[in-house]
TORBABA-704944 format. One record per atom (N, C-alpha, C, O): residue number from 0; atom name; x, y, z. Coordinates in pm, whole numbers, m for minus. Example, Ala and Ser with C-alpha at 12.3 -4.5 7.8 and 13.67 -1.06 7.14 Angstrom:
REM residues 2
  kolmi  gumi      xx      yy      zz
      0     N    1319    m569     780
      0    CA    1230    m450     780
      0     C    1320    m330     780
      0     O    1424    m332     846
      1     N    1285    m225     708
      1    CA    1367    m106     714
      1     C    1290       3     787
      1     O    1341     114     804
This chain:
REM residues 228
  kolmi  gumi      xx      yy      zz
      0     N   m1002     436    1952
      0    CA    m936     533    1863
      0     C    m827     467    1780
      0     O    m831     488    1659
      1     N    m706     369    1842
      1    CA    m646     306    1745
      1     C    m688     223    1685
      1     O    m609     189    1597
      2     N    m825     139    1687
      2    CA    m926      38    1558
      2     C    m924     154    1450
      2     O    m902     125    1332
      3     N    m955     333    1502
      3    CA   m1024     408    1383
      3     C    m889     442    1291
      3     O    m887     442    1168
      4     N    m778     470    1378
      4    CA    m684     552    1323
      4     C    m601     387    1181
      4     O    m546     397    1072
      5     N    m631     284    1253
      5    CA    m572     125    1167
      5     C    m648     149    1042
      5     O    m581     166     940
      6     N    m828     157    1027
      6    CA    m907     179     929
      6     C    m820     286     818
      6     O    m771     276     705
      7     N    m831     383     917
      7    CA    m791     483     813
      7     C    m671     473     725
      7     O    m656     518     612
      8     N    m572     392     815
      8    CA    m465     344     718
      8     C    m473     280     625
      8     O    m418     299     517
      9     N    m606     126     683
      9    CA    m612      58     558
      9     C    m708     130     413
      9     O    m707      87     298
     10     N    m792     258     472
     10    CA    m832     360     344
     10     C    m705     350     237
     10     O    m698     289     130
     11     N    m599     441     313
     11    CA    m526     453     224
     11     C    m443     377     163
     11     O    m418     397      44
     12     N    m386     278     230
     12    CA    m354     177     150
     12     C    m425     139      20
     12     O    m368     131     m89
     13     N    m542     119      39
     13    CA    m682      96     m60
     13     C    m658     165    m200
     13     O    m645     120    m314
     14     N    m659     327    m133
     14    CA    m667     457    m261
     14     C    m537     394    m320
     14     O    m568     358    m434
     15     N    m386     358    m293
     15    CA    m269     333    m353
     15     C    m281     252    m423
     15     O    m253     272    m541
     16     N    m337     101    m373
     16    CA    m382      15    m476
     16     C    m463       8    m584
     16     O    m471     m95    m651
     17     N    m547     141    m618
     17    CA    m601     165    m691
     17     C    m776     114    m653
     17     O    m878     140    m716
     18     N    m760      48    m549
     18    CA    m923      22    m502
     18     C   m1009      99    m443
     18     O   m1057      81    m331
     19     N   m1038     221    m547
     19    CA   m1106     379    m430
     19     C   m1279     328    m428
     19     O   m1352     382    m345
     20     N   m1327     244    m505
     20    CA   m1443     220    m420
     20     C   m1468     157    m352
     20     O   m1588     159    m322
     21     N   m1372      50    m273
     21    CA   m1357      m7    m113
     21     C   m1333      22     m48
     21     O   m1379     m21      57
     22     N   m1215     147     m49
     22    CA   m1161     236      28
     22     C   m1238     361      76
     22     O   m1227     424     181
     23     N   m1332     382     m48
     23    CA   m1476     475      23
     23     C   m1581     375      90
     23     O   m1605     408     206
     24     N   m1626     302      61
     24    CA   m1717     204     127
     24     C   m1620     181     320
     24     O   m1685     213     419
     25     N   m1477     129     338
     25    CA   m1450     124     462
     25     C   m1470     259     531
     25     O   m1493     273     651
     26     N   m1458     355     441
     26    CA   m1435     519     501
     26     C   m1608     542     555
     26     O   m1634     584     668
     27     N   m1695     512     470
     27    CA   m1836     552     505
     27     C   m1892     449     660
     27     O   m1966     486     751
     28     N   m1822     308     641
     28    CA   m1860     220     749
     28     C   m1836     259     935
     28     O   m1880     214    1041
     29     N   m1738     371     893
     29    CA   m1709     389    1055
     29     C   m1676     557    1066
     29     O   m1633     607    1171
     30     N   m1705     644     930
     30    CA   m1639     814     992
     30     C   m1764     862    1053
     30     O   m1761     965    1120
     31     N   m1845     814    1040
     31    CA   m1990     845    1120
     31     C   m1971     845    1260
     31     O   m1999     951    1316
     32     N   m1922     729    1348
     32    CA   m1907     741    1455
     32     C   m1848     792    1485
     32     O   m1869     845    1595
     33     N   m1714     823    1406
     33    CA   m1644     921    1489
     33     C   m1702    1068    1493
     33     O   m1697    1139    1593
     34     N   m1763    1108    1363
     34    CA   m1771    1237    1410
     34     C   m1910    1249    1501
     34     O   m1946    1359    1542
     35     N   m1961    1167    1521
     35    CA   m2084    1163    1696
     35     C   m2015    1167    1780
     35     O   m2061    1215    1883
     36     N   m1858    1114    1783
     36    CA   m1824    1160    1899
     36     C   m1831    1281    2027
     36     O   m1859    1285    2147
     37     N   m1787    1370    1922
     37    CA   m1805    1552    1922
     37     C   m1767    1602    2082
     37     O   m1830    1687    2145
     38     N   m1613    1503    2145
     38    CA   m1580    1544    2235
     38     C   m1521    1668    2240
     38     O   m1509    1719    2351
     39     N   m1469    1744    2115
     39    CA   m1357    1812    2092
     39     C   m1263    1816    2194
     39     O   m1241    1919    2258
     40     N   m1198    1692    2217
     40    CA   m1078    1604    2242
     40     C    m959    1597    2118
     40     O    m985    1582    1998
     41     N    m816    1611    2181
     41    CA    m766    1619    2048
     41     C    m769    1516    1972
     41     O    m785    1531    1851
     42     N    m754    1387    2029
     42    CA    m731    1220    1968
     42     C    m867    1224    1844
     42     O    m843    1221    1723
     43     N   m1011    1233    1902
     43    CA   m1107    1221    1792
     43     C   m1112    1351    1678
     43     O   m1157    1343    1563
     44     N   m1062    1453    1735
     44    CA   m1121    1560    1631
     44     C    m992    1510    1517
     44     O   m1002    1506    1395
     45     N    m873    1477    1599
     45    CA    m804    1448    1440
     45     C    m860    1339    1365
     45     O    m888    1345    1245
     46     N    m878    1232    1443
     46    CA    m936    1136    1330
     46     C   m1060    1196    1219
     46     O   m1068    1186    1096
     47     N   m1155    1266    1325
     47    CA   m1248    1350    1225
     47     C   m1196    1434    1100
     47     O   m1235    1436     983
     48     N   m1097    1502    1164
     48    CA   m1022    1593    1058
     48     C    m978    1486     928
     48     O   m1006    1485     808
     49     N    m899    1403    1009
     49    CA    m843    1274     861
     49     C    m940    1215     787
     49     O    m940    1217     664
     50     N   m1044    1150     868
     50    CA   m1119    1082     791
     50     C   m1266    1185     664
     50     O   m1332    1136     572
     51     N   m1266    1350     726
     51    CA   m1338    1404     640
     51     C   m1256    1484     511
     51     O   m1310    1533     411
     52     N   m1094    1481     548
     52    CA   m1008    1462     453
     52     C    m991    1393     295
     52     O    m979    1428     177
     53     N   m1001    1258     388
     53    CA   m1018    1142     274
     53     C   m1136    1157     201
     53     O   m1123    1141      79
     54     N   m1274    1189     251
     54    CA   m1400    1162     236
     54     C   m1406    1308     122
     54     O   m1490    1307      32
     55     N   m1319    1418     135
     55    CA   m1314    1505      20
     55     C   m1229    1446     m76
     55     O   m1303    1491    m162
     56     N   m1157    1397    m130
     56    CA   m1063    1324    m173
     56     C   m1151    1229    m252
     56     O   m1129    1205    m371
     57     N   m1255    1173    m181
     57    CA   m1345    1032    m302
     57     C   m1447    1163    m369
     57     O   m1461    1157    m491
     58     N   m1508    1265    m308
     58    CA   m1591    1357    m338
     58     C   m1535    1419    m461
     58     O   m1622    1446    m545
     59     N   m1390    1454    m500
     59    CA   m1313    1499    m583
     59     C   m1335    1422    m673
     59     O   m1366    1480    m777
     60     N   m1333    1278    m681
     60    CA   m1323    1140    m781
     60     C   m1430    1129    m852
     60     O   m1450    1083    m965
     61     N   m1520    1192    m748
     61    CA   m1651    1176    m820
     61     C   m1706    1289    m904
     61     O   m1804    1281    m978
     62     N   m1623    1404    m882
     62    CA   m1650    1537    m906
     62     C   m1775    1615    m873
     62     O   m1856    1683    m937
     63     N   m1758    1574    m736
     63    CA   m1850    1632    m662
     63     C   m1784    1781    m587
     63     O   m1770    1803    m467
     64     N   m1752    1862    m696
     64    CA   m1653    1976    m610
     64     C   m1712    2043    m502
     64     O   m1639    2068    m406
     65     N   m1877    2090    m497
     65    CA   m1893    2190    m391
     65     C   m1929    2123    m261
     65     O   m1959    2180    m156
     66     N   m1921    1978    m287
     66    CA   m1949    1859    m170
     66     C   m1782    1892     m88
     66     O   m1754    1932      24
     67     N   m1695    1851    m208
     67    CA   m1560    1870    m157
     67     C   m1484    1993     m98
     67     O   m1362    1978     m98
     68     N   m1519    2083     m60
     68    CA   m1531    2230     m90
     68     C   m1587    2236      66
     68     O   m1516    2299     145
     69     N   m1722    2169     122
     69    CA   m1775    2143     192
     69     C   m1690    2079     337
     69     O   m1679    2114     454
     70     N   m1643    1976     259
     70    CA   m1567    1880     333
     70     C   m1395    1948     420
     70     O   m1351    1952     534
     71     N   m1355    1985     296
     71    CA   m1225    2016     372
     71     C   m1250    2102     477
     71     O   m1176    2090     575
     72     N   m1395    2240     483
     72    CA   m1383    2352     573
     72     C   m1367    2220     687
     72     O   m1280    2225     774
     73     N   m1456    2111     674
     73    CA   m1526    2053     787
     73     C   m1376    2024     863
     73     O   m1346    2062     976
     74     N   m1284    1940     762
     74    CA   m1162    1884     811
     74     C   m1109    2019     863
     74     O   m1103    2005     985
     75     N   m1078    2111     839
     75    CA   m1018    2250     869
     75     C   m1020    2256    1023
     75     O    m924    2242    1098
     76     N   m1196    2290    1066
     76    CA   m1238    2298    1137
     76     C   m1165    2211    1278
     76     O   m1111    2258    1378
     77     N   m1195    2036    1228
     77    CA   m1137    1978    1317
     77     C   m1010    1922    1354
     77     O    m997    1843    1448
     78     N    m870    1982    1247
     78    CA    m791    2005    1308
     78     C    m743    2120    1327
     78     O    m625    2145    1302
     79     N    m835    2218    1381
     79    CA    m803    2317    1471
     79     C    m825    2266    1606
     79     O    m747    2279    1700
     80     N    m941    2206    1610
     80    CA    m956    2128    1755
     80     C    m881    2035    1773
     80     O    m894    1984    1884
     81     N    m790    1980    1695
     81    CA    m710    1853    1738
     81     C    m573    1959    1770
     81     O    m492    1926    1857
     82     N    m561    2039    1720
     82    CA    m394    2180    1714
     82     C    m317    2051    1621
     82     O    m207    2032    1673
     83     N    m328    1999    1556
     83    CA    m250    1891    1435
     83     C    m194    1990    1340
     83     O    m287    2038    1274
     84     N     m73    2043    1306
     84    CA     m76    2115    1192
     84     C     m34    2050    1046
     84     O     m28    2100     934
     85     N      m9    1929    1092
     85    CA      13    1859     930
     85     C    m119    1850     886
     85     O    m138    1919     786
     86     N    m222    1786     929
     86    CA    m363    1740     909
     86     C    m437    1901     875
     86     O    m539    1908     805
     87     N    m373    2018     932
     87    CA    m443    2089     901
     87     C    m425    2179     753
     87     O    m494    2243     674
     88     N    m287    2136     774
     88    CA    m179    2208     645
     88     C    m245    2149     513
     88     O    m254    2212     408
     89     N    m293    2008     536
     89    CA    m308    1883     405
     89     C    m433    1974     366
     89     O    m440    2043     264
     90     N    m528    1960     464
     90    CA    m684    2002     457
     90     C    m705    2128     351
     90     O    m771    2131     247
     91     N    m625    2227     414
     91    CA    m628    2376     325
     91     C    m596    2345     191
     91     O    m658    2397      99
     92     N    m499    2260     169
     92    CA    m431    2198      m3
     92     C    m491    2156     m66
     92     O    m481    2161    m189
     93     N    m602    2083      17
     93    CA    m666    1985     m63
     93     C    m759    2065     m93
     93     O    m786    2072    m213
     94     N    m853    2169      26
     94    CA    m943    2329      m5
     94     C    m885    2366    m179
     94     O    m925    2357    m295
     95     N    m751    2417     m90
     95    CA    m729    2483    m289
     95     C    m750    2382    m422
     95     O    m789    2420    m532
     96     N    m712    2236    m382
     96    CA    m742    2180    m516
     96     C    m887    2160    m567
     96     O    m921    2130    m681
     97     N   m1001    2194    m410
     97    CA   m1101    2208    m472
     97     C   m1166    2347    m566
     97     O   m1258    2357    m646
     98     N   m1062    2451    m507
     98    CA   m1097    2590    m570
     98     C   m1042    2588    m720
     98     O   m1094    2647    m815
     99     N    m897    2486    m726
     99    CA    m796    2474    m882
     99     C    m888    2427    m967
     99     O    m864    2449   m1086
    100     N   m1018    2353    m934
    100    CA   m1086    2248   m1027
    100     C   m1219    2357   m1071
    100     O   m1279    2346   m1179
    101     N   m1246    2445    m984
    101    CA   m1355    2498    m999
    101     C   m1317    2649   m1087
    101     O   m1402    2727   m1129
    102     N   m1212    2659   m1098
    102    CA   m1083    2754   m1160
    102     C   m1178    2908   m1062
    102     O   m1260    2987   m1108
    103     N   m1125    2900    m932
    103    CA   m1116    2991    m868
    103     C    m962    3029    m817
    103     O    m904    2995    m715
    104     N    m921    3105    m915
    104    CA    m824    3092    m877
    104     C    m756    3174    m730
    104     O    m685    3118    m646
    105     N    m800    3320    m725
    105    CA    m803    3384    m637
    105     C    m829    3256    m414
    105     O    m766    3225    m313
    106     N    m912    3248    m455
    106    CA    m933    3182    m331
    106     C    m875    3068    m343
    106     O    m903    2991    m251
    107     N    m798    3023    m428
    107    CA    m658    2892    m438
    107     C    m548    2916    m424
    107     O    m469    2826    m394
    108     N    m503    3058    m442
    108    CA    m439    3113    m385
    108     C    m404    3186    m238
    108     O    m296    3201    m182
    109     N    m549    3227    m195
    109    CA    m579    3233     m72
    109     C    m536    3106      28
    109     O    m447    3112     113
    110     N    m579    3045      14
    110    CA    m612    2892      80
    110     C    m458    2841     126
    110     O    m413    2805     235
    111     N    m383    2857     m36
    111    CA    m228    2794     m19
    111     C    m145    2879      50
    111     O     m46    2839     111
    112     N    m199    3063      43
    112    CA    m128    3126     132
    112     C    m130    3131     265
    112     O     m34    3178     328
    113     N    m246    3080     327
    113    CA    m258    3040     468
    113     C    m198    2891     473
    113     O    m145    2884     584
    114     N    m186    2806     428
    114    CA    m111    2711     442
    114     C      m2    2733     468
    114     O      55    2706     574
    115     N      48    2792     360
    115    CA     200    2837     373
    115     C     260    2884     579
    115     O     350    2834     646
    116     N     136    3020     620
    116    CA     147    3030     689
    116     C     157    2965     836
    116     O     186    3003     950
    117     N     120    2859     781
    117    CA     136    2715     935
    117     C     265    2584     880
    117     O     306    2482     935
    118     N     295    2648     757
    118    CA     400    2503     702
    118     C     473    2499     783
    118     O     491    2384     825
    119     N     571    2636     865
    119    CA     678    2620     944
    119     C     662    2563    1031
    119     O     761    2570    1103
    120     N     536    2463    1099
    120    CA     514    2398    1220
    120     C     512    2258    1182
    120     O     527    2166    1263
    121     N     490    2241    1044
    121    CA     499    2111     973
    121     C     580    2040     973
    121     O     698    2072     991
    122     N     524    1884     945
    122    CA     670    1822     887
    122     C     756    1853     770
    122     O     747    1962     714
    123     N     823    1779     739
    123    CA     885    1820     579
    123     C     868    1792     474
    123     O     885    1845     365
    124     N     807    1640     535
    124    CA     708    1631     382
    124     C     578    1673     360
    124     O     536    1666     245
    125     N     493    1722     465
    125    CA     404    1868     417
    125     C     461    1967     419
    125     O     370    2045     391
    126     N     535    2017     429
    126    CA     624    2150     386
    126     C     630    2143     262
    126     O     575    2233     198
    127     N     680    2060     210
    127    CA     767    2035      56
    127     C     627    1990     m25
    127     O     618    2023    m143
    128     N     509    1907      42
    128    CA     361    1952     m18
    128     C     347    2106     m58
    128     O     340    2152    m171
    129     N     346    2168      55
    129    CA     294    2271      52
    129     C     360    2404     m50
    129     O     298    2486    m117
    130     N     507    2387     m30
    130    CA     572    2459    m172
    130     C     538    2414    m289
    130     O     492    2490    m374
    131     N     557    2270    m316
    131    CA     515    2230    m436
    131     C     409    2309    m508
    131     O     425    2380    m607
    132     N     282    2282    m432
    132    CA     139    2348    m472
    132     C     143    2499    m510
    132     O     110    2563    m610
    133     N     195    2529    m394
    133    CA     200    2667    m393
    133     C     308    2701    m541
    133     O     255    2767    m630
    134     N     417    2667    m557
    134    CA     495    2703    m692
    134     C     405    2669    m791
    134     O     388    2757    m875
    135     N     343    2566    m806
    135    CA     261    2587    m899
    135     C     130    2663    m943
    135     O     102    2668   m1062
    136     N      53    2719    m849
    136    CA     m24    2776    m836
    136     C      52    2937    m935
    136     O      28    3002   m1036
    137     N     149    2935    m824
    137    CA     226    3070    m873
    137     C     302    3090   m1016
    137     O     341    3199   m1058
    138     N     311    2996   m1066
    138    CA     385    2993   m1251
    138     C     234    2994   m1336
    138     O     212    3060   m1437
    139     N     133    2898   m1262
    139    CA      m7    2935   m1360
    139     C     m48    3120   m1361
    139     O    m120    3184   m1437
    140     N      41    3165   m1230
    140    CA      m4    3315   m1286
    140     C     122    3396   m1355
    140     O     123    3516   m1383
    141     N     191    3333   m1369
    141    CA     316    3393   m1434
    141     C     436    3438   m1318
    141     O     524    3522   m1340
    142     N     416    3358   m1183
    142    CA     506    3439   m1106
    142     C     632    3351   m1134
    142     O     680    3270   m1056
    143     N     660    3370   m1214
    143    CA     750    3234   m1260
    143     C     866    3212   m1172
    143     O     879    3096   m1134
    144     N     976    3318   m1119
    144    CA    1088    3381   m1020
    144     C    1026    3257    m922
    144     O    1044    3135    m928
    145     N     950    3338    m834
    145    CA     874    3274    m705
    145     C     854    3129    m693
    145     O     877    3060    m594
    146     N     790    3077    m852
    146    CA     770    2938    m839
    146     C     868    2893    m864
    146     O     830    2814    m950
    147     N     969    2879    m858
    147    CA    1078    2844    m886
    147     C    1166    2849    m782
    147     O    1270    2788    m806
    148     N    1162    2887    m703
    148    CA    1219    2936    m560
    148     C    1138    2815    m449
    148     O    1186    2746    m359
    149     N    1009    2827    m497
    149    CA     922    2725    m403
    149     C     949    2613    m434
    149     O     992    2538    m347
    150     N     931    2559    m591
    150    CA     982    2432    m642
    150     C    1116    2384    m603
    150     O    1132    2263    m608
    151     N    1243    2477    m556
    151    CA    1349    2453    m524
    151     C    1320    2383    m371
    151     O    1345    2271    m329
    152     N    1267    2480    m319
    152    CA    1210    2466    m152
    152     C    1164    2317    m148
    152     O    1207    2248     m56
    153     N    1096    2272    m226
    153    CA     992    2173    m209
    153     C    1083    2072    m187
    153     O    1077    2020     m76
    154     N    1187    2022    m284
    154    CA    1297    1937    m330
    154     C    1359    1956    m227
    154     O    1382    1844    m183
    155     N    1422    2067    m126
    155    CA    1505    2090     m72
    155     C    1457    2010      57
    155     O    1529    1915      87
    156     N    1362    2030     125
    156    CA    1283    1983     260
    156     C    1232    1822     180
    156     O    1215    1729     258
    157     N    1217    1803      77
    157    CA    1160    1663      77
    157     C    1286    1534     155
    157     O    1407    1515     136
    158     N    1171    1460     253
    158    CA    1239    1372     341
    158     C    1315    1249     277
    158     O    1247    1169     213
    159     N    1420    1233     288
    159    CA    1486    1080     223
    159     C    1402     986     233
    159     O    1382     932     125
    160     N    1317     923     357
    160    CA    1229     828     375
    160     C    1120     915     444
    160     O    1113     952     561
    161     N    1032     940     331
    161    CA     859     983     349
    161     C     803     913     482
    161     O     770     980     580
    162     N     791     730     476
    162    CA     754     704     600
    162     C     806     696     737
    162     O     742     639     825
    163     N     869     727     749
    163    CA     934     807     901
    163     C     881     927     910
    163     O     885     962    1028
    164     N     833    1006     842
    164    CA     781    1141     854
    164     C     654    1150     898
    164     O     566    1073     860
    165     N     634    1252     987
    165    CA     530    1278    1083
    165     C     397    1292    1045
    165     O     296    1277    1114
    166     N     411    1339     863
    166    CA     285    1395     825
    166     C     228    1295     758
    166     O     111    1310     721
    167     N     321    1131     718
    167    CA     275    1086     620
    167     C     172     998     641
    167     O     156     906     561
    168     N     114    1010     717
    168    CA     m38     935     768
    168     C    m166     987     733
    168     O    m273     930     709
    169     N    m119    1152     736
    169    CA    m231    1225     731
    169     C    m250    1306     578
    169     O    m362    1350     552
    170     N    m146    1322     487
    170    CA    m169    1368     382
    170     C    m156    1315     268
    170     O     m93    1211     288
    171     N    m177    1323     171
    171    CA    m135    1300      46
    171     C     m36    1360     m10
    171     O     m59    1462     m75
    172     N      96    1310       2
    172    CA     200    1406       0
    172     C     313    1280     m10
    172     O     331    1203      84
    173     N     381    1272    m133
    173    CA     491    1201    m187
    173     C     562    1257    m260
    173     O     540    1372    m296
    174     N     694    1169    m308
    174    CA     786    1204    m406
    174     C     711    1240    m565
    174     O     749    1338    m629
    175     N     593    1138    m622
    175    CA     502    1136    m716
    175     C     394    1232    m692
    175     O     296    1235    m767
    176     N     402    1287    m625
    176    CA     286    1437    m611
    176     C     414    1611    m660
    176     O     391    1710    m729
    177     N     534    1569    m583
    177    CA     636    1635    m586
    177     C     692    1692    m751
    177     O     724    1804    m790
    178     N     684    1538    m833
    178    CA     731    1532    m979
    178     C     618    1634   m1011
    178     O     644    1750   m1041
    179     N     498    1586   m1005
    179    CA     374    1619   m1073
    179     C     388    1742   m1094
    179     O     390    1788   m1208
    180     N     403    1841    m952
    180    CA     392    1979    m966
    180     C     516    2034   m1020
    180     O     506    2143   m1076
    181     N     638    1975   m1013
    181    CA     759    2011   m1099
    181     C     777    1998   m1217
    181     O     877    2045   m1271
    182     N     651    1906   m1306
    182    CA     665    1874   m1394
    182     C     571    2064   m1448
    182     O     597    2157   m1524
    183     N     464    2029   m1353
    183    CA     359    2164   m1437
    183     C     446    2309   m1367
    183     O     396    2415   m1405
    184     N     520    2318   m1309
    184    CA     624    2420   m1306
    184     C     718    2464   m1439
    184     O     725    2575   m1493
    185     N     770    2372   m1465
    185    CA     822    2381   m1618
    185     C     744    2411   m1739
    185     O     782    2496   m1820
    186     N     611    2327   m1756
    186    CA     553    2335   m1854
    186     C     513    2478   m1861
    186     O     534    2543   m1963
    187     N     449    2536   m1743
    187    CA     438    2681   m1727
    187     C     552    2817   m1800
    187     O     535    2926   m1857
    188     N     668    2730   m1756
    188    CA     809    2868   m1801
    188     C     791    2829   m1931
    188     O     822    2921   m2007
    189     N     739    2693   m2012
    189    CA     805    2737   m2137
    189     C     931    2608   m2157
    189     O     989    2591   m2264
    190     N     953    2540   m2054
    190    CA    1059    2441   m2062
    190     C    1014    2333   m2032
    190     O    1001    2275   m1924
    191     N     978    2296   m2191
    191    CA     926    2125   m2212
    191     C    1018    2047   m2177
    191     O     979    1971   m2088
    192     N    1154    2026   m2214
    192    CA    1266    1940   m2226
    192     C    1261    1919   m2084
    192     O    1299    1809   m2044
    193     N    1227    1990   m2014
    193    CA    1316    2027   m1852
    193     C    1166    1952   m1795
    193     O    1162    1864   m1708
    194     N    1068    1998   m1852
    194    CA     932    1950   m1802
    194     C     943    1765   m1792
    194     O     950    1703   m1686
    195     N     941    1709   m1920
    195    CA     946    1577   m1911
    195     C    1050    1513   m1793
    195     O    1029    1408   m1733
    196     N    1142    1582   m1778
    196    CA    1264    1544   m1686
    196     C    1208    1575   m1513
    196     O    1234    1499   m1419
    197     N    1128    1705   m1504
    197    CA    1053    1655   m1385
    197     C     969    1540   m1355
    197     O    1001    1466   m1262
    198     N     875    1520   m1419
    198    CA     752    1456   m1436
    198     C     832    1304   m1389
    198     O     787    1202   m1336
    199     N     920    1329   m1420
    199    CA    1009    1138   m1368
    199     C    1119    1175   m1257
    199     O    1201    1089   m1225
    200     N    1121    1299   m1203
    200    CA    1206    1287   m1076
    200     C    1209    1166   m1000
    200     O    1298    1097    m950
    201     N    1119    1163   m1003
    201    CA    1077    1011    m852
    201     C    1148     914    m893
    201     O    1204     863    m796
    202     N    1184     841   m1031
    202    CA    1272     786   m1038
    202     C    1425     780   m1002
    202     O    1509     690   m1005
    203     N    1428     922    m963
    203    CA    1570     908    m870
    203     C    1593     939    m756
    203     O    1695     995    m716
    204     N    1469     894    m670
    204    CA    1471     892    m534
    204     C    1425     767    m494
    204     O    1353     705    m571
    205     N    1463     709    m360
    205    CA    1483     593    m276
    205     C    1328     543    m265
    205     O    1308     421    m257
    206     N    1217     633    m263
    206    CA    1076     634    m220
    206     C     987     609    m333
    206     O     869     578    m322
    207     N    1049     623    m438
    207    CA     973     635    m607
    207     C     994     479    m733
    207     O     992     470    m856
    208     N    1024     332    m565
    208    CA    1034     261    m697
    208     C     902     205    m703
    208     O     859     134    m794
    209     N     840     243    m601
    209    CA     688     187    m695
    209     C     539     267    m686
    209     O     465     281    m589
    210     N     524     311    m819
    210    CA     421     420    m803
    210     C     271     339    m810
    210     O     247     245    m887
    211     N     195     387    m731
    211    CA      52     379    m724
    211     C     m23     439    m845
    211     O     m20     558    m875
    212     N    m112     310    m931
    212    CA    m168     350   m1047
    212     C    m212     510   m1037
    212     O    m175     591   m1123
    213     N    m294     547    m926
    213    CA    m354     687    m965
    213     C    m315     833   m1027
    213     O    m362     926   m1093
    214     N    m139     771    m929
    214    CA     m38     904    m906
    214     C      55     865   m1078
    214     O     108     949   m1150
    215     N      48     730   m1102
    215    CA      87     698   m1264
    215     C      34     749   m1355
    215     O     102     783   m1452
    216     N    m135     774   m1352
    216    CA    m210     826   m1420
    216     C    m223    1013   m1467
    216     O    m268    1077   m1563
    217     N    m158    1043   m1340
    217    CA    m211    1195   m1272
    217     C     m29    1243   m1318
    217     O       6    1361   m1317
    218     N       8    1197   m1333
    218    CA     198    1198   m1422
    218     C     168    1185   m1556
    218     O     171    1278   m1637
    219     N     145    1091   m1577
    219    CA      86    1046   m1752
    219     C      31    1142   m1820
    219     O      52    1159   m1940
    220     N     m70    1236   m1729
    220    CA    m177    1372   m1804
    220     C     m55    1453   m1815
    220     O      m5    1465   m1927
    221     N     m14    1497   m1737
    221    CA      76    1556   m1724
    221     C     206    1585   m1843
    221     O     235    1687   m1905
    222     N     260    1463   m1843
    222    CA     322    1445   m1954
    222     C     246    1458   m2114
    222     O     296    1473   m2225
    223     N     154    1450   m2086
    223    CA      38    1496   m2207
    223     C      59    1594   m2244
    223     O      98    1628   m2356
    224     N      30    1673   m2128
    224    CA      18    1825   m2144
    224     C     140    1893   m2177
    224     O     131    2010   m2212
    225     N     288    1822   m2169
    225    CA     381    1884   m2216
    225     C     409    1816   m2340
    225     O     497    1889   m2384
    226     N     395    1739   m2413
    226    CA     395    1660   m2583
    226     C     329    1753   m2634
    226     O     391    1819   m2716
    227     N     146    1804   m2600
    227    CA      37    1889   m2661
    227     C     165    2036   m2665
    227     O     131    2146   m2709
């Protein structure tokens, strides 16, 4: 179990460096065995849960949404059997970003509201995931008050040092995911000026001096979308 749980690190390492088709190739070489395991033991079902995580995550890249869609129930599933609630918190987020892409919005909202409902067992930097998303979800419908309250939340619980934090193995969840959605929080109210000034928060935190091309890229649109 710690050879599987090392792999999975070096996945992600991989996705940061910008190498996501080695990082899917190590992911396909060994999530097979784990999920034959099928002790529903907590140690394997989380790795199952993480590694069919990631495996929605390359499915996304490829825009394979109803594959991805597929995937997270699967991860869902197995960290309920692991009782993990960061791994399970990530899983549902990543659910809604497959519903955000497919513009369902209703059941992306669903998804983040049951998240919400297990954040309080979370760490803080899936907590402060999980507001993030959720404020944004909520200004794309005009709840503008609310997202703004969450976006505060998000900032408020985000950890000084991410890697000391409990969740940061298992999610996709940084200071550069944090900007992102603060940036499309603003763009939403109507406050470009304020927008560009999110979109580079991370520059003034301890965790944000070096961003991973993808999350550079996925900022960059972003900032697009508030110039357009």
């Amino acid at each position: 179990l710690e050879h599987f749980q090392h792999l999975l690190s070096i996945c992600w390492q991989l996705c940061d460096e910008n190498q996501l088709t080695t990082a899917e190739e190590v992911l396909k070489s060994f999530l097979p065995q784990i999920l034959s395991l099928r002790t529903h033991e907590p140690g394997p079902s989380l790795l199952a849960a993480s590694g069919l995580y990631r495996q929605s995550m390359f499915a996304h890249h490829h825009l394979r949404l109803s594959e991805k869609v597929h995937l997270c129930e699967q991860s869902i599933s197995y960290a309920h059997e692991a009782r993990d609630t960061n791994t399970l918190v990530s899983a549902l987020i990543e659910l809604a970003l497959a519903y955000e892409y497919t513009h369902q919005a209703k059941k992306r909202l669903a998804a983040l509201q049951e998240a919400l409902s297990y954040s309080y067992q979370a760490s803080p930097l899936v907590q402060s995931l999980t507001y993030s998303e959720y404020a944004a979800a909520l200004a794309e419908n005009r709840r503008m008050r609310e997202a703004q309250m969450y976006i505060d939340l998000a900032e408020e619980v985000f950890p000084d040092d991410p890697l000391k934090d409990g969740g940061f193995a298992f999610s996709d969840s940084n200071i550069f995911c944090f900007s992102y959605r603060a940036g499309l929080v603003q763009i939403s109210a109507g406050s470009i000026s304020q927008a560009f000034s999110a979109f580079e928060y991370y520059k003034q935190h301890r965790s944000g001096s070096v961003i991973p091309e993808r999350l550079r890229l996925l900022i960059a649109n972003g900032q697009s979308r508030a110039a357009i």
